[in-house]
C-alpha positions in Angstrom: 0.0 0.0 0.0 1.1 3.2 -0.8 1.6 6.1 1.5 -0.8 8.2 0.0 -3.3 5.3 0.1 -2.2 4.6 3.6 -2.1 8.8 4.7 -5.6 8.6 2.9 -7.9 7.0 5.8 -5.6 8.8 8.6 -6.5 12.3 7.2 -10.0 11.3 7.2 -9.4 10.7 11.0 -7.7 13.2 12.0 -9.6 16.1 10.4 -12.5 15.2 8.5 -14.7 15.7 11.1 -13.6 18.2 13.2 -15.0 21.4 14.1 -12.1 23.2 12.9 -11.9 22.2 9.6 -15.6 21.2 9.3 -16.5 19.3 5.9 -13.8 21.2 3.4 -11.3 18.7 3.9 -10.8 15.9 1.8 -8.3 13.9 1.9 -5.4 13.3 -0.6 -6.3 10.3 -3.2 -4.0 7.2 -3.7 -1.9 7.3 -6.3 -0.1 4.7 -8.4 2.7 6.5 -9.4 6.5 5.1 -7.9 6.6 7.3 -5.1 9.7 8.7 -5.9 8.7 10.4 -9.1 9.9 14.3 -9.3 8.0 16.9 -11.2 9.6 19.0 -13.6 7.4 22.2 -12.8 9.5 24.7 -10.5 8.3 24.6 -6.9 5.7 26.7 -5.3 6.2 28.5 -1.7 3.8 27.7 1.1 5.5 29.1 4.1 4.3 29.8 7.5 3.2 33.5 6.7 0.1 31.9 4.3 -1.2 30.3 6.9 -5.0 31.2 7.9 -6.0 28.4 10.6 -4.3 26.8 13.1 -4.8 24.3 15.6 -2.6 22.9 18.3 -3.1 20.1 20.4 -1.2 19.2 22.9 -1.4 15.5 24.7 0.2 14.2 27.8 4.2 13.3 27.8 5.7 15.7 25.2 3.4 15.1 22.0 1.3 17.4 20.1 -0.8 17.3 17.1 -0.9 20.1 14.2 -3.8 20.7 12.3 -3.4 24.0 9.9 -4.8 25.4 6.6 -2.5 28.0 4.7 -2.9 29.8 1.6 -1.6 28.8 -1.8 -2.2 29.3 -5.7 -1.8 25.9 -7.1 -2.7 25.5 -11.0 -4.4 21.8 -12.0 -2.0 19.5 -12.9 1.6 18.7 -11.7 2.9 20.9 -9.2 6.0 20.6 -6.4 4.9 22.3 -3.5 7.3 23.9 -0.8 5.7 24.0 2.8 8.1 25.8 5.0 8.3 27.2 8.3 7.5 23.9 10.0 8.4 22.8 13.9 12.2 21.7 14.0 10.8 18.5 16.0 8.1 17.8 13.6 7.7 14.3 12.8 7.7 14.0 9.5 6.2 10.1 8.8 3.5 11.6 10.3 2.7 14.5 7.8 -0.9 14.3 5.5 -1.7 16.4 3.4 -5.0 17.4 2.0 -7.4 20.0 0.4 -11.5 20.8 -0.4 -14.1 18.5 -1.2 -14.5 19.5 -4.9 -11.0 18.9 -6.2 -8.8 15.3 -6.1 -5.6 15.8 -4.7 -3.2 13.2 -5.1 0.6 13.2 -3.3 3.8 11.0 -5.3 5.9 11.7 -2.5 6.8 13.9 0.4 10.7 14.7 0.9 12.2 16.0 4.3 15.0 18.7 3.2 16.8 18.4 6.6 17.0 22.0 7.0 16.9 23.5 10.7 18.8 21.7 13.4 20.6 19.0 10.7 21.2 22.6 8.4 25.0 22.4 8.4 25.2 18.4 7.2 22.5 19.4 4.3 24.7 22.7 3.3 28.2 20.8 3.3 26.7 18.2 0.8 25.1 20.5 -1.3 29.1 21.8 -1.6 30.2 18.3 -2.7 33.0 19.1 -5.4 32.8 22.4 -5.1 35.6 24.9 -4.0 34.8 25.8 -0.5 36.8 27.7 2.4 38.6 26.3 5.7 39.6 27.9 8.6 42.6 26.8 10.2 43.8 28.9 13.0 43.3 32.5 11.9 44.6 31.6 8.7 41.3 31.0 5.3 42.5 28.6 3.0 40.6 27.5 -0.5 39.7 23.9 -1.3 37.7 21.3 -2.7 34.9 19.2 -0.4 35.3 15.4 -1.3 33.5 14.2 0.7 31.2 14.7 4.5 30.7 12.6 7.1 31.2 13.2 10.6 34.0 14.7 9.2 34.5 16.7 6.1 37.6 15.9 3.3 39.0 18.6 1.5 41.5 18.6 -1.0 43.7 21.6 -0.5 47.1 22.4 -2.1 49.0 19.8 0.3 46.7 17.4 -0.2 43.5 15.3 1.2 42.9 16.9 4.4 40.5 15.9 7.4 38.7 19.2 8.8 35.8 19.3 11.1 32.4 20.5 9.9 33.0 23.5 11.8 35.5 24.8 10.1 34.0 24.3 7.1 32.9 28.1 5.6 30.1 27.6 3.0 29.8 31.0 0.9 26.3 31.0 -0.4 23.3 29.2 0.8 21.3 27.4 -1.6 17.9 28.5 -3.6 14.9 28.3 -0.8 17.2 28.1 2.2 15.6 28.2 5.3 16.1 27.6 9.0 13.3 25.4 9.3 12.4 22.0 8.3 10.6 22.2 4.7 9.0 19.3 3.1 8.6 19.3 -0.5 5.3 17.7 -1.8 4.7 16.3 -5.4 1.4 16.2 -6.1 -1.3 16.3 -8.8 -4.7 18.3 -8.4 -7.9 17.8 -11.1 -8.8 21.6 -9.8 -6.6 25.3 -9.3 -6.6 25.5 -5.3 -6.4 28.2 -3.2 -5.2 26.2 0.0 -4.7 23.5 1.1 -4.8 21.8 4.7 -2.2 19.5 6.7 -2.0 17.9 10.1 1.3 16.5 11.8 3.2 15.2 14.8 5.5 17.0 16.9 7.8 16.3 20.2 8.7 19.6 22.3 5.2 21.0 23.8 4.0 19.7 27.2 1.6 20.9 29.6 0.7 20.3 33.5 -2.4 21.3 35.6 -1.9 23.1 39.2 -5.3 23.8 41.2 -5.1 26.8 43.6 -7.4 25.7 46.7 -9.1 27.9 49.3 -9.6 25.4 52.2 -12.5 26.7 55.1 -12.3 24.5 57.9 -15.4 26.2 59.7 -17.8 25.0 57.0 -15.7 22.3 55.8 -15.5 23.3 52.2 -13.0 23.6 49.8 -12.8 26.2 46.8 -11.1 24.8 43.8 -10.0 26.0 40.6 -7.5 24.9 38.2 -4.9 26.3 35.5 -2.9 25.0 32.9 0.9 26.0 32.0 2.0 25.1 28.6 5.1 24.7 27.8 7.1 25.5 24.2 10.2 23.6 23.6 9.7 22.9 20.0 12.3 25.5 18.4 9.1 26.7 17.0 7.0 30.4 17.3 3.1 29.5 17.1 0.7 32.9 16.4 -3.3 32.8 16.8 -3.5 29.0 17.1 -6.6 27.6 19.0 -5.3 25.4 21.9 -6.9 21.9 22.8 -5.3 20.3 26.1 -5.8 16.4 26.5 -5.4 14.8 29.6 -5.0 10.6 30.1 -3.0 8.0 29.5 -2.1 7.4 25.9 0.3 4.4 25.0 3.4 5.4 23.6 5.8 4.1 22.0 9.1 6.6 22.1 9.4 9.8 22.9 9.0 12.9 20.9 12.0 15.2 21.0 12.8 18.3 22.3 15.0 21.5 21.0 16.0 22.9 24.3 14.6 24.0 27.9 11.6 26.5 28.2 12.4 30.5 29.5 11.6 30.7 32.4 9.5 33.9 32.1 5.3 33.1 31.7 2.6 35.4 30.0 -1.0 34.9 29.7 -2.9 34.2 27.0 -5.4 36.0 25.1 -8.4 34.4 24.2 -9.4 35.6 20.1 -11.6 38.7 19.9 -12.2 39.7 22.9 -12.4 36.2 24.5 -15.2 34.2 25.6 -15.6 34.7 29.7 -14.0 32.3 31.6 -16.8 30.3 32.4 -17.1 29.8 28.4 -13.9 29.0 27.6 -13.4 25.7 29.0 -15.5 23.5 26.9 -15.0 19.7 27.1 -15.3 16.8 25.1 -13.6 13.0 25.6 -12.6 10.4 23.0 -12.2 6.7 23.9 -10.0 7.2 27.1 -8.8 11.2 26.5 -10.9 13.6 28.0 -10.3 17.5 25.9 -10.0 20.3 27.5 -10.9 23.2 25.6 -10.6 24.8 23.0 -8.6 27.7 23.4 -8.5 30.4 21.2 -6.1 33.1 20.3 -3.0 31.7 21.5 0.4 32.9 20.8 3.9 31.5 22.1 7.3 31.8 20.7 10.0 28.9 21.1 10.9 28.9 24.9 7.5 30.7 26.3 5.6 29.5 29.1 1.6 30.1 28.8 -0.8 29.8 31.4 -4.5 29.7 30.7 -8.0 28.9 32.9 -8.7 25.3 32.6 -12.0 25.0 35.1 -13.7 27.6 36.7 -13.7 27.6 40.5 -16.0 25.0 42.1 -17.1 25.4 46.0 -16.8 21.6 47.2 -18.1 19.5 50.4 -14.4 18.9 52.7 -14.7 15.8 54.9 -12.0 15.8 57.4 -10.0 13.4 58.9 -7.3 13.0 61.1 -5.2 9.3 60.7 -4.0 7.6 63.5 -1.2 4.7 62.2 0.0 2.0 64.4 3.8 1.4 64.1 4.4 -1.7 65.7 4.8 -5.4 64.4 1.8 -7.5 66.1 3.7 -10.6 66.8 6.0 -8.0 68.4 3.5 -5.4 69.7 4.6 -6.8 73.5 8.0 -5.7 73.7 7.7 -2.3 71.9 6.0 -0.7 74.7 4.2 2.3 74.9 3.9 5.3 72.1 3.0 8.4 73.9 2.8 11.1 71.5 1.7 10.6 68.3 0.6 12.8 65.7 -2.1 12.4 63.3 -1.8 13.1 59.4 -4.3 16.0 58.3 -6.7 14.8 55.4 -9.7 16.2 53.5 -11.6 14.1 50.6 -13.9 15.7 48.2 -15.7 14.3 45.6 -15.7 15.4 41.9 -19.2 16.5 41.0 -18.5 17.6 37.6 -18.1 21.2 37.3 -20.7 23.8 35.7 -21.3 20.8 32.9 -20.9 17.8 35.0 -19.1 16.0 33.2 -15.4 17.3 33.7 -12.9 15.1 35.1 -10.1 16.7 37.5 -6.7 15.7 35.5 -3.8 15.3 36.9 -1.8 17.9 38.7 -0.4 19.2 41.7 -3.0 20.9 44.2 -1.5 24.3 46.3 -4.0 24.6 48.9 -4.3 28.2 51.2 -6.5 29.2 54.2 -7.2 32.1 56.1 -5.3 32.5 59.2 -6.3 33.9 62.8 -5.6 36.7 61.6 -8.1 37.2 58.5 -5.1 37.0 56.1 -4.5 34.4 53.3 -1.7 31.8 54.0 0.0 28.6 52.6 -1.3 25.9 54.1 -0.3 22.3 52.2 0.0 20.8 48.5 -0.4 17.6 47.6 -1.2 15.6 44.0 -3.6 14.1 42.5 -4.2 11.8 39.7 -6.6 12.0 37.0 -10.4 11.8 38.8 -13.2 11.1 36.8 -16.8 12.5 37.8 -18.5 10.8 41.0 -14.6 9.7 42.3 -13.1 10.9 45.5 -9.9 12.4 45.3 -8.0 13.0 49.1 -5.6 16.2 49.8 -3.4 16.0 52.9 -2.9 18.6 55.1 0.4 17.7 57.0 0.4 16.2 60.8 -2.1 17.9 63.1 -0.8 20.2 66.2 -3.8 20.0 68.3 -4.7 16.7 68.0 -2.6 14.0 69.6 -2.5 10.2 70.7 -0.9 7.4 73.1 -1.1 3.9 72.3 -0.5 1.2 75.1 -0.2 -2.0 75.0 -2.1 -3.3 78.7 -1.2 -6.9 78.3 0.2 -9.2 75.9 0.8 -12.8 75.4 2.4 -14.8 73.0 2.7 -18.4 72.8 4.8 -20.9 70.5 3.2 -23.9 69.1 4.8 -26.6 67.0 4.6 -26.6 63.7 2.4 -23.9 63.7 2.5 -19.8 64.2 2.4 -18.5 67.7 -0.2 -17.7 69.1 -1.0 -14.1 70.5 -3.2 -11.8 71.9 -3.1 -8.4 73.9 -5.2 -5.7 74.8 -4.5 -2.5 73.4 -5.5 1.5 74.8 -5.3 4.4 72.2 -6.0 7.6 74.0 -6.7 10.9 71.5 -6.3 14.0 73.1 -8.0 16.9 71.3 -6.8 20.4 72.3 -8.5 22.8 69.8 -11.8 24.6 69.9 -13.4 22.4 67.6 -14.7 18.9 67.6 -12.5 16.1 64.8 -13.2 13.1 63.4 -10.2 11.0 64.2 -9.8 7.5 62.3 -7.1 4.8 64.2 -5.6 2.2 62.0 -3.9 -1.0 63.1 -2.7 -3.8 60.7 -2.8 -6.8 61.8 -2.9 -10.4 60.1 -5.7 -11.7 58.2 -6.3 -14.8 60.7 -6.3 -12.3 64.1 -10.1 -11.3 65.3 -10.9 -8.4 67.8 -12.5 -10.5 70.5 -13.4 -7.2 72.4 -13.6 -3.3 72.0 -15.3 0.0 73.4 -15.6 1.6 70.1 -17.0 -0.6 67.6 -14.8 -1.4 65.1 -14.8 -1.5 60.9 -12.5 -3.9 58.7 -12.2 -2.5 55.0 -9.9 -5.0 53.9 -8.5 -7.8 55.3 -5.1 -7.0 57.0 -6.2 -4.1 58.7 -8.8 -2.6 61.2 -10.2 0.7 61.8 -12.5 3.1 64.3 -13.6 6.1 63.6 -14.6 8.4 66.7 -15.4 11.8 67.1 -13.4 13.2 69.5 -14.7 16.8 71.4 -13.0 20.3 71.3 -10.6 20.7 74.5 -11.5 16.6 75.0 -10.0 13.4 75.2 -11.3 10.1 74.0 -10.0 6.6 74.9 -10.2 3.6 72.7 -9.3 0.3 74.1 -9.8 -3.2 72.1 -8.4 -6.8 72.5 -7.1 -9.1 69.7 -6.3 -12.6 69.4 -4.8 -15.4 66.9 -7.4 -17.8 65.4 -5.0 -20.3 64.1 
């Protein structure tokens, strides 16, 4: 199969029924032509400058998708077209190329010219058995390039010399030089076109989420909102593109590459005449396992920026609170470790993802920066913490960091332990968790023991829960300026 038959069904994919584009694509047509076939006809320019849409999508793990229409006056027939001013990490097995409904379009072949970052290799060959210039010290010396490889041989007036690349000066670039990669397209059209429309692959763009939180702890609630920073590391400048962000987890096979770190300056991004409000611009649809966030419009970014735009508006969300209790000691061992007499819970909240203003947008993944007010009235840093992708309806849990007015001593009253031949020893012992509260509020604490999956509680105060096998819980609420004591037995079974 050809790659024009084979580009054929994946341009029909890709943009034949998307909202950018609408219904004027079409793809390019197979074509039985040897795929190396050159056309006579001199070349025509498409460069970046012709270019009236764009669309940029970005996925997760360094990979973005190019969909863009430019400009062109392309008589029916033969033709050689010249697309320039594409990304120096572009991806070019993954180029199509396509135009309007009305007209076929068929492609012999699409070349890579290896301009931009592989420039100088290109230039040197180009010189092959030409006279060209070395430099050797500050001395220029005439000569003719033999040959290039890693290294370059000359042929100079003492003979075949060995000279780095380097040091190799090349005079005059050749017709329709450029510093960026340019694929030249033969194709044939049954119709004059006016543009035509082209989607690629490209390594260097990533983005991230980061959720600024607003935590009250009086009504238990939790203001979140999220933003995402893009990132432009593709040694290319991108001008009034609409932005589509797609969170999940895509399989991959390598990994796209990169021209160089991001500046670490940021700017914001205008939304496209006049911008929708922010509780517009977030639109969201999902394909198979992606969810698309989005779009964007009116984004610019030269190589090296770092953009920030709203993601989701800010949603006001039920906190419940927690404060853990974990039990550090082995339970065949829990005898000899004594007492623990002060130990601090971990601060949790868990809120549920309801959905947003559509309810139907997942939480992607990203680092949460959570602030409060303090006694003062003022704003302050409280905690971050991370969280993974969260669909609608899931819980997602933010910890705080270890309380200060909330504390606990675990003793162990009585223990015994027994061997037995052939078999595990057998144990039991009574245990007394004591939770001191010290703040002017009420908490729900939650203790946690582990213990083997054969071992039973044979008696408690509080009555105990089991959520999975190996471990045991209680959950007690535990008064402002209070204390609370917990005290349970356990034995082996077997």
């Amino acid at each position: 199969m050809s790659a024009a038959l084979r580009n054929r069904f994946a341009l029909a994919a890709l943009l034949g029924s998307t909202v950018f584009f609408g219904p004027d694509i079409h793809t390019a047509q197979a074509q039985t032509e040897a795929e190396n076939t050159r056309t006579t006809t001199p070349s025509i320019a498409i460069p970046a400058s012709n270019r009236t849409k764009l669309q940029l999508t970005v996925y997760p793990g360094n990979l973005s998708l190019i969909a863009e229409q430019r400009n062109a006056t392309i008589p029916e027939g033969q033709n050689l077209l010249r697309i320039g001013g594409l990304p120096q990490t572009i991806m070019d097995e993954s180029f199509l190329l396509g135009t309007s409904m009305d007209s076929d379009l068929v492609w012999t072949s699409i070349r890579n010219r290896i301009n931009g970052k592989d420039s100088i290799d290109s230039l040197l060959r180009d010189q092959i058995g030409k006279t060209v210039t070395i430099r050797r010290g500050d001395d220029l010396i005439g000569g003719t390039l033999l040959a290039v490889s890693h290294i370059a041989l000359v042929q100079t007036d003492l003979g075949v010399e060995q000279v780095p690349l380097d040091q190799v000066i090349v005079a005059d670039l050749p017709d329709g030089f450029t510093a960026a990669p340019t694929l030249d397209a033969d194709i044939a059209t049954t119709d004059p076109l006016d543009h035509v429309s082209m989607a690629y692959l490209l390594g260097g763009i990533g983005w991230n989420t980061s959720y600024v939180a607003y935590y009250n702890s009086a009504e238990n609630s939790l203001n979140l909102a999220a933003i995402a920073k893009v990132i432009n590391a593709s040694g290319s400048d991108f001008d009034d593109a609409q932005l589509r962000l797609v969170a999940g987890d895509p399989n991959r096979v390598s990994q796209p590459p990169m021209v160089k770190s991001a500046r670490t300056e940021m700017m914001m991004s205008a939304m496209a005449d006049g911008a929708a409000s922010a509780a517009e611009a977030p639109g969201r649809e999902s394909f198979e396992n992606l969810h698309v966030y989005g779009p964007f419009g009116g984004l610019s970014m030269k190589d090296g920026d770092t953009v920030i735009v709203p993601l989701m508006d800010a949603q006001t969300l039920t906190a419940e609170r927690h404060a853990i209790f974990e039990a550090a000691s082995n339970p065949y061992n829990m005898g000899q470790n004594g007492g623990q007499d002060f130990i601090r819970p971990n601060l949790e909240i868990k809120i549920t993802n309801t959905g947003g203003a559509d309810e139907e947008t997942p939480w992607p993944d990203g680092t949460v920066r959570i602030f409060a007010n303090t006694s003062a009235g003022d704003t302050g840093y409280l905690s971050e913490d991370h969280i993974s992708l969260t669909p609608v309806g899931r819980d997602a849990t933010l910890r705080l960091g270890k309380a200060s007015e909330l504390s606990g001593t675990r003793d162990v009253t009585a223990f015994s332990r027994k061997s037995r031949p052939n078999l595990p020893d057998e144990v039991s012992a009574d245990v007394s968790w004591t939770i001191t509260n010290t703040s002017d509020r009420a908490e729900t604490v939650t203790i946690r023991e582990n213990l083997p999956t054969d071992w039973e509680v044979t008696s408690q105060s509080h009555k105990h829960d089991r959520p999975e096998p190996g471990l045991v819980t209680w959950e007690i609420e535990v008064p402002a300026d209070d204390e609370v004591t917990v005290n349970w037995s356990v034995a082996s079974t077997s």
